[in-house]
N, C-alpha and C positions, 0 to 999 in steps of 0.2 A: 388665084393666089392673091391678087389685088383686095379681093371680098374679103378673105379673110384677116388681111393684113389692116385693113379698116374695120374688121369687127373688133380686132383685138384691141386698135388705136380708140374705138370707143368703146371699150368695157374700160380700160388704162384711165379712159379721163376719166367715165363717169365716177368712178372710183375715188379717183383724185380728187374731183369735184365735190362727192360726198363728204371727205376727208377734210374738205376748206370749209364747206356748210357747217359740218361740223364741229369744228375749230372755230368757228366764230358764232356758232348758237351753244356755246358753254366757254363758263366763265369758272374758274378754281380759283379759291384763294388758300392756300395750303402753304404753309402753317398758319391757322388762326395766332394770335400773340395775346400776350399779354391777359393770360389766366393759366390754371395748373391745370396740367395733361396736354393733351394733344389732342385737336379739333381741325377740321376741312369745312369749307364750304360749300358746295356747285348749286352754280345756279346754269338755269335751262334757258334760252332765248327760243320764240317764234322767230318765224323768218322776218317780222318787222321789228325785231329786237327788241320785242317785251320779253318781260320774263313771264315763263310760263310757271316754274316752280322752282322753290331754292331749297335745296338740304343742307340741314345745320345736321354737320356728319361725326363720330367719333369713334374713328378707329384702331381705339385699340381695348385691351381686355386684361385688368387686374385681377377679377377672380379671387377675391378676399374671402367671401362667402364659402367657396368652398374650399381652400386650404385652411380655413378655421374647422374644417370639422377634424374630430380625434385632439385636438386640444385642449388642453386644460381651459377650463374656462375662467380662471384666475388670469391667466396670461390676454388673456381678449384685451380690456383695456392699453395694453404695451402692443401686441399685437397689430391694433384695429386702428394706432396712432403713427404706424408708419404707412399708413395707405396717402396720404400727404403733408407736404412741406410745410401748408401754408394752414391746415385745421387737425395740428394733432391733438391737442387740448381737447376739443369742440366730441372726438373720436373716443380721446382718454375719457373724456366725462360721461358721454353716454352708454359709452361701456361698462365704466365702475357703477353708474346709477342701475344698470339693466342687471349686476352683480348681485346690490343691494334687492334686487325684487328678486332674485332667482335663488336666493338663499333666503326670502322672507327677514332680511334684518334690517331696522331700521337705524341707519345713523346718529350722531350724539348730534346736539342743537349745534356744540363750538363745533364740529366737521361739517356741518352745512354750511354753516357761513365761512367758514377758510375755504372750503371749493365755489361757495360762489365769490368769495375776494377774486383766488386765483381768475374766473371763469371771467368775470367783469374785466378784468386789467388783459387777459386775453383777447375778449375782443374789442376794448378801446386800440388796442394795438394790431388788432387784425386789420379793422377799420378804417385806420390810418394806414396800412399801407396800401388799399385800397385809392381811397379819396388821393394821395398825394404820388403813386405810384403804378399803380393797375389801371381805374378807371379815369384817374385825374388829369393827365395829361391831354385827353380829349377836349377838356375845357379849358383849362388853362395854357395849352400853348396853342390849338384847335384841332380842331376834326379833322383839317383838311390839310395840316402843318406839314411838312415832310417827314419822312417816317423817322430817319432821323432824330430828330426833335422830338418825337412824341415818346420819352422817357421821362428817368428820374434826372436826368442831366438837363433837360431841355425845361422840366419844371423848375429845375434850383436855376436855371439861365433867364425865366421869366419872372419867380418871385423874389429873385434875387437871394444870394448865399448866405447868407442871414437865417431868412427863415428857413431855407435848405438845413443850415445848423441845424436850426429849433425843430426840425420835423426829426433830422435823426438822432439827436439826444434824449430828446423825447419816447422815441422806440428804444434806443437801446435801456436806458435809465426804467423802461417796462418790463422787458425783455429779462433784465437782469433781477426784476421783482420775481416772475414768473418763473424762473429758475433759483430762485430762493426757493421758494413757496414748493415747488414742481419736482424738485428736483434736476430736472433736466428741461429747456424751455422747448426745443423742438418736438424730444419725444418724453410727456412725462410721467412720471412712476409713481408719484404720491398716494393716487387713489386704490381707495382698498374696500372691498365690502365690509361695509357697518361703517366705513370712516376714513380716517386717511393717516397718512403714515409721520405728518409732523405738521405741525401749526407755525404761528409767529411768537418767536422770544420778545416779552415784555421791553427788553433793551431796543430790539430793533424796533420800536412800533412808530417812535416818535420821525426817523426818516421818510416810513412808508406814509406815515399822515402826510408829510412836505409832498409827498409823491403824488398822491392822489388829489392833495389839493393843484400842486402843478397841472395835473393830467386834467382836471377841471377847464382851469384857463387856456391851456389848450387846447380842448374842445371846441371852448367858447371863440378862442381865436380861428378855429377850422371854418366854424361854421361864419364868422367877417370875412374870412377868404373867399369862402363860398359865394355870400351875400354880393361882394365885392366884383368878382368875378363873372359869376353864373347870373345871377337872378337880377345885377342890373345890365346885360347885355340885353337888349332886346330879341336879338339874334338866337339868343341862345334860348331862352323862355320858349320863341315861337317853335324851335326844333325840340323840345323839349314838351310841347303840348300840340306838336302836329301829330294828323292820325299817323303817321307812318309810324311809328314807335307808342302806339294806343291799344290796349286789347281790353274790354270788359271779360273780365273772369270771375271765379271765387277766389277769395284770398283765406291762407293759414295762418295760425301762427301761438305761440307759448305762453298762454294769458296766467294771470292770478286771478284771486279771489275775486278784484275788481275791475277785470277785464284790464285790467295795466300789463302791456309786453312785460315779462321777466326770463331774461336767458338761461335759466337756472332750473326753474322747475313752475308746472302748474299743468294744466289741461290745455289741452290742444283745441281752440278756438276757429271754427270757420265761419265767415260770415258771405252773402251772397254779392252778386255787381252791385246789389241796388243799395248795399251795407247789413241788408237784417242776418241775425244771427241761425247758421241753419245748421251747425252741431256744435257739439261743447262735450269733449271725451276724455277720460284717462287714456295714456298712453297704452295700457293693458288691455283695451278695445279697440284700437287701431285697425284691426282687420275685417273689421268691420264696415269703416268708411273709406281706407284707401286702400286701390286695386293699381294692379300694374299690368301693362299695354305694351307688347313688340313689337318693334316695324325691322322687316328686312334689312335696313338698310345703316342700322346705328348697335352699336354696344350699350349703348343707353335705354333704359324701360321709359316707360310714359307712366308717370301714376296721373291717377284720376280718381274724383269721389265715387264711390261706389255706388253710391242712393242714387245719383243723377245719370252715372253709365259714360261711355265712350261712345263719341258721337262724332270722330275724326279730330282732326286737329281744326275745330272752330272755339269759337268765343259766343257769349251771351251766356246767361240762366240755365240755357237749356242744356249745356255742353260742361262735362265734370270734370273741366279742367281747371285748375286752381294754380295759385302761385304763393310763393312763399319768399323770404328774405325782405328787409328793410321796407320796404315798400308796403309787402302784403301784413308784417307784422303793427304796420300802425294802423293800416287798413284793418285791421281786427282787431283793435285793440278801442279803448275807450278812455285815452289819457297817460301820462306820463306817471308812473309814484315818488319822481323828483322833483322839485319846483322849477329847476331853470330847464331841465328837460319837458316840462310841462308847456313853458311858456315856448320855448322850439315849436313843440306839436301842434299849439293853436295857430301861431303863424306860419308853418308847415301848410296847414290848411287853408288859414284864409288866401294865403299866395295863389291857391289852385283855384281855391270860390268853392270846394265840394270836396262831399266826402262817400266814398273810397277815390282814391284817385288813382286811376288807372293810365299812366303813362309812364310808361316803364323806366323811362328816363330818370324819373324822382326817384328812384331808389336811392342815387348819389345823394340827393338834397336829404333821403331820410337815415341813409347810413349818418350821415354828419350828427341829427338829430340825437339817435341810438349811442353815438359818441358821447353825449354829454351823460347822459344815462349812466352807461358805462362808470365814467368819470365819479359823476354823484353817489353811484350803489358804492362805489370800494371807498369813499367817505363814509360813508354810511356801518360800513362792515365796519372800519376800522377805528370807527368811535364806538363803537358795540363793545362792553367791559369781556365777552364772551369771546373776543377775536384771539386771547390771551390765554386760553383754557389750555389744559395739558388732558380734558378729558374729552380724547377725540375716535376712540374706535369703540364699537361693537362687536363680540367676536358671535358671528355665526354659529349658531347649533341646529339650521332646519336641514335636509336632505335636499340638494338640489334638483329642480324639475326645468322650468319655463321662467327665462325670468324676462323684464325688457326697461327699457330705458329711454329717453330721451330728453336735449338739450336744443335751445336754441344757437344751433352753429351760427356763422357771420353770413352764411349764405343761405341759413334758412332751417325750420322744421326738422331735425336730427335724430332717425330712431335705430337702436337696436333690440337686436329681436335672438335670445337664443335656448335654445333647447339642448339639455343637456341626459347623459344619462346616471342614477343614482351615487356614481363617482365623482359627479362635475365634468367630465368628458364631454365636447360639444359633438352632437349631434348633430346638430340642423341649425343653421346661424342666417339670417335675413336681416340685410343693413337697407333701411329707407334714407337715403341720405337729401342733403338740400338741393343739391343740382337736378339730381332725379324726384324730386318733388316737381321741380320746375322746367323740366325736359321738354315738355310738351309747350308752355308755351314759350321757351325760348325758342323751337323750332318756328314759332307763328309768327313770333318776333323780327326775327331772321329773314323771312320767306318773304313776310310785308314789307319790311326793309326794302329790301331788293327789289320789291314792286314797285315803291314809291319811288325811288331814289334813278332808277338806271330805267334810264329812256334812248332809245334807238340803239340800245347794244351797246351804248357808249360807257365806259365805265373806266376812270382812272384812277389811283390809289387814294386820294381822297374820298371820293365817293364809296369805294372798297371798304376804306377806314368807319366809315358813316355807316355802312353795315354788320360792321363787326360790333358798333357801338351798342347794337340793340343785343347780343347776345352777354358784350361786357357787363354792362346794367345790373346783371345778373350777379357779378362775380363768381362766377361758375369750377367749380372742382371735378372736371371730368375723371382724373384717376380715384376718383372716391364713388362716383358714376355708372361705371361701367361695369353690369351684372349681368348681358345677358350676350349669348353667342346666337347671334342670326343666321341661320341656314349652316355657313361656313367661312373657315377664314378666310378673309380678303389678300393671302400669301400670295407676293412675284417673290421670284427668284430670277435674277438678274446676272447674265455670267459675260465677261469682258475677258479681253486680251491685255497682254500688257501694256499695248498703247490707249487702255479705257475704252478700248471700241467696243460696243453692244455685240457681243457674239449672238446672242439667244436671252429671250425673256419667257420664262414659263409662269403658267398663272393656275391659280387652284382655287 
């Protein structure tokens, strides 16, 4: 009896004891913050409290893809603009562009430039609430600040209420452009194959000019905050160009004619780590170079260059992982087509001493950049005698087949893809969006993080914070993301009494 009563007392510990090993060689940070959708972290400890691996995890599953098929393909653009809060425009656009190719019509000169006015003043305003909301608080109140703190309340508590004003007069006074223009600013209605549904009244133009030249000086003042801030901290530079937050990859991104970033329209530019240029495509050849990659363990695809292959989640030349968003878009790019965005880009550059630069961190310093851009193109549009036209649509006469589109959203590389049948009825719909461009190496981002940063297990919520920061960088849109179902759903079902006690936990 003794025997067994000590067998049982050691199955009981050893159990228990697994149960502690185990609790302390895994770390979760669930809910990631401060980006749209909803993301987890785990990271794995050895028994000497390294980490052995981290998952940048995303579980859950919007499914856009296929409740767009049997839909009008007219509706797509409205559609495809409620998959998020934060890039409906970015969604509206590449939708109505992938319209225009699926009906074979080409739009009038004035409906290209009012959707790129609108497109412009979309993302100087996405941008901004980035830099001063999403990722900004990182640097401006710090990494390590209490969590607390690290909002939009703790930013207006460091730069003082002033410029808090000026950052949100700024978006609203955008905001309510974009809902001119748009129709609707969260979810907008304007765009239509061959064109768009209203322009700007000659009356209103002289405001919107005030507008756009404000939104300039803005910029310009983003990017002093920055200077101010970021780039004379020493602190901040060294965490900002340590390997921990480093990956050589290929970079994407939305070039024109003159290899100049344009959010609006051009060929899809990739160039290699070392900068040379190693494709240059229409949009309507994309399946060609980008392929997509499952892992068990996320709702999220991996895209990767198809020429180069999937080679795990590494980095160098040899591995067809690429990135996209702020970063990889100047990394691809050969200059600004503004003047003051130009001179941004050259000391963008010399700041780092090289080019591509690959630390992921710079994406803040090049979103800022892309701000003044921004700023400059809707000058640009709205001194153009053509912004004023009333001849703004195309009406369609081809039969639709296959059409596709693509924009540079705020977080990167934006395509749709849809297949319809003789009716316009969608068929088969394939959305590449920016997150899932950049999926793959945000996970590397994350993983290296976690390596660098958490030594002997030790890990407090700043440090946490300093992990998260490599996935922020990004500005990441997971419910725009999430395409694919691995294996099965990760369903508990959880059932309680009326005092909340855990009766039973079922798992599927």
């Amino acid at each position: 009896m003794k025997d067994k009563v000590k067998e049982v007392w050691n199955e009981a510990g050893g159990r228990a004891g697994q149960q502690y090993i185990g609790a302390r060689r895994r770390i979760t940070v669930d809910p990631i913050t401060r980006l749209e959708g909803h993301g987890k972290i785990d990271i794995f400890l050895d028994e000497a409290g390294k980490v052995e691996r981290a998952y940048f995890q995303v579980p859950e599953l919007r499914g856009f893809e296929v409740f767009s098929i049997g839909r009008p393909a007219e509706d797509m653009p409205q559609i495809t603009s409620r998959i998020c809060g934060v890039c409906p425009m970015a969604h509206h656009m590449a939708g109505t562009k992938a319209l225009d190719d699926l009906y074979r019509v080409e739009p009038t000169s004035a409906a290209k430039k009012v959707r790129e006015l609108a497109y412009n003043a979309f993302m100087l305003e996405d941008h901004a609430l980035h830099v001063y909301i999403l990722g900004g608080p990182d640097f401006i109140v710090g990494p390590d600040a209490p969590a607390a703190d690290r909002n939009v309340l703790g930013v207006i508590n460091k730069v003082g209420l002033e410029v808090g004003k000026k950052v949100i007069s700024m978006r609203r006074r955008i905001r309510e452009f974009i809902s001119y223009v748009s129709g609707k600013v969260v979810h907008p209605v304007f765009g239509l194959p061959g064109g768009v549904s209203r322009g700007i009244k000659p009356e209103d133009l002289p405001k919107f000019k005030e507008l756009a030249k404000d939104g300039v000086e803005f910029a310009l003042f983003t990017m002093q905050v920055f200077q101010d801030i970021v780039l004379k901290n020493d602190a901040y530079v060294k965490l900002i160009t340590s390997g921990d937050y480093t990956h050589q990859t290929h970079y994407m991104g939305l070039v024109d004619e003159k290899n100049h970033p344009n959010f609006y329209d051009g060929r899809i530019r990739v160039v290699t780590p070392g900068g040379h240029e190693q494709a240059k495509f229409r949009v309507q050849e994309y399946t060609d170079f980008i392929a997509e990659h499952v892992e068990p363990w996320s709702y999220v695809k991996f895209c990767y260059l198809k020429k180069v292959g999937w080679h795990d989640f590494t980095d160098g030349p040899g591995s067809g992982v690429y990135a996209v968003a702020p970063l990889a878009r100047l990394n691809a790019s050969e200059g600004m087509a503004t003047p003051q965005a130009e001179a941004a880009y050259k000391q963008y550059f010399n700041t780092f001493g090289h080019k591509p630069v690959h630390h992921t961190l710079a994406n803040h310093y090049a979103r800022v950049v892309e701000m003044i851009y921004a700023a400059e193109r809707m000058q640009e549009l709205l001194d153009d005698p053509e912004i004023t036209s009333t001849h703004l649509r195309v009406i369609p006469t081809h039969t639709p087949s296959v059409g596709k589109g693509v924009v540079e959203a705020p977080r990167g590389t934006l395509i749709h893809h849809y297949e319809t049948d003789d009716r316009g009825i969608i068929t088969n719909a394939n959305l590449i969006v920016a997150t899932q461009n950049n999926s793959a190496r945000m996970a590397m981002s994350v993983e290296k993080a976690a390596k660098g940063l958490i030594k002997d297990g030790r890990a407090d919520d700043g440090l946490l914070n300093m992990v998260e920061m490599a996935f922020r960088a990004y500005d990441p849109c997971h419910a725009c993301a999430t395409h694919s179902l691995p294996g099965q759903m990760p369903l508990a079902l959880r059932i309680y009494d009326h005092d909340r006690k855990l009766l039973e936990e079922i798992r599927r």
